[in-house]
NULO-446111 format. One line per 2 residues: number of its first residue (from 0); their letters; for each residue x, y, z of N, C-alpha, C. Coordinates in Angstrom, 2 decimals. Layout:
// NULO-446111
NUM	a	X Y Z X Y Z X Y Z; ...
***
This chain:
// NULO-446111
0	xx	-6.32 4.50 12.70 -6.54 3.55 13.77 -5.20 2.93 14.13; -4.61 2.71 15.64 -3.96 2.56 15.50 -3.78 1.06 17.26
2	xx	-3.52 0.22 16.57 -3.60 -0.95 17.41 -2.03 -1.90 18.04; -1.87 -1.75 19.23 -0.78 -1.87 19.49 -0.74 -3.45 20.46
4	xx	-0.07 -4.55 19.86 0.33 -5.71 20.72 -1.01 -6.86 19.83; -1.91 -6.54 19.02 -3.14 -7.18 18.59 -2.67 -8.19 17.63
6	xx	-3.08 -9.38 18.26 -2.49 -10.65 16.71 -3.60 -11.30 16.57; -4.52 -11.07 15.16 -5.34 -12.17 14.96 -4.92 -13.39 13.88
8	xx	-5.25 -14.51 13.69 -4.83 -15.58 13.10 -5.28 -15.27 11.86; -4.44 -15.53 11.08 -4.73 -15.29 9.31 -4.56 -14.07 8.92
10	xx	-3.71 -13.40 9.46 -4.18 -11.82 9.07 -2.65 -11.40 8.95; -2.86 -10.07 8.14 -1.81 -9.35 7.83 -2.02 -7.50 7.70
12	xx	-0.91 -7.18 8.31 -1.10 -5.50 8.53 -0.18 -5.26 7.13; -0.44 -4.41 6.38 0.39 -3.50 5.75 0.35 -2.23 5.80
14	xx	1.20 -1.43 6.24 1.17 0.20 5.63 2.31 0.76 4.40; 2.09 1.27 3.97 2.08 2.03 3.07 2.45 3.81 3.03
16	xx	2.91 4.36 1.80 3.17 5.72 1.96 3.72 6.05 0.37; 2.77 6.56 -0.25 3.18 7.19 -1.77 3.73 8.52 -1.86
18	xx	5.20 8.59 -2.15 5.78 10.08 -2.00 6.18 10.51 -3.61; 6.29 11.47 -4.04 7.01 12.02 -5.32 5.52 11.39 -6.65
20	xx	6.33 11.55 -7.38 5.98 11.23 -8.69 4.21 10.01 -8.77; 4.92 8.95 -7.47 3.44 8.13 -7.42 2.22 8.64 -6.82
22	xx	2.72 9.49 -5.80 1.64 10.39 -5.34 0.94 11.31 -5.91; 1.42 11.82 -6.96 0.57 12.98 -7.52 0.20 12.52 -9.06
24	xx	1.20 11.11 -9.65 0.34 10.87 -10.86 -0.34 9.41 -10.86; -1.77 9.74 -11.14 -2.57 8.44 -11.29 -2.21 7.48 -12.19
26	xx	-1.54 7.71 -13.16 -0.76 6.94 -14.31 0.13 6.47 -14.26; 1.19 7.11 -13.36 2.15 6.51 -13.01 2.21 5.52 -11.85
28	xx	1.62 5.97 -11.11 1.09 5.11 -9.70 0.24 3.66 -10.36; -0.66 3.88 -11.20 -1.11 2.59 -11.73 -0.17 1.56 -12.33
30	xx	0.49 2.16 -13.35 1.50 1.40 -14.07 2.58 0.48 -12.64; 3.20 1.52 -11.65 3.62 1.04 -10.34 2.93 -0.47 -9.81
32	xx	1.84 -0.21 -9.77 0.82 -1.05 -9.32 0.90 -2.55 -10.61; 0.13 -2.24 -10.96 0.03 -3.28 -12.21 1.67 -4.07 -12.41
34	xx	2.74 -3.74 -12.43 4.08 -4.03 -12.71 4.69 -4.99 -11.47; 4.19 -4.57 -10.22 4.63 -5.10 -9.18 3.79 -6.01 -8.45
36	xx	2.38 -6.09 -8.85 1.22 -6.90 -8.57 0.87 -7.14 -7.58; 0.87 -5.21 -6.78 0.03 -4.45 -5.73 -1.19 -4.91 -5.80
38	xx	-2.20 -4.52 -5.39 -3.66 -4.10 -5.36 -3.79 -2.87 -4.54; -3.77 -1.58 -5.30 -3.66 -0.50 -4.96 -4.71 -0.12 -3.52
***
């Protein structure tokens, strides 16, 4: 979905993009997560 010029109050966009090593291991990608205090 892709929304262009849209501002609602209180809100926040993030994107994202897992390449290498976090992308293909669930273990490692968690530990990522947990360490940096993502919410995957």
């Amino acid at each position: 979905m892709t929304l262009c010029g849209v501002q609602a109050a209180g809100t926040t966009t993030v994107a994202s993009t897992l390449l290498g090593t976090l992308r293909e291991d669930a273990r490692s990608r968690q530990e990522f997560f947990s360490r940096t205090g993502i919410a995957p």
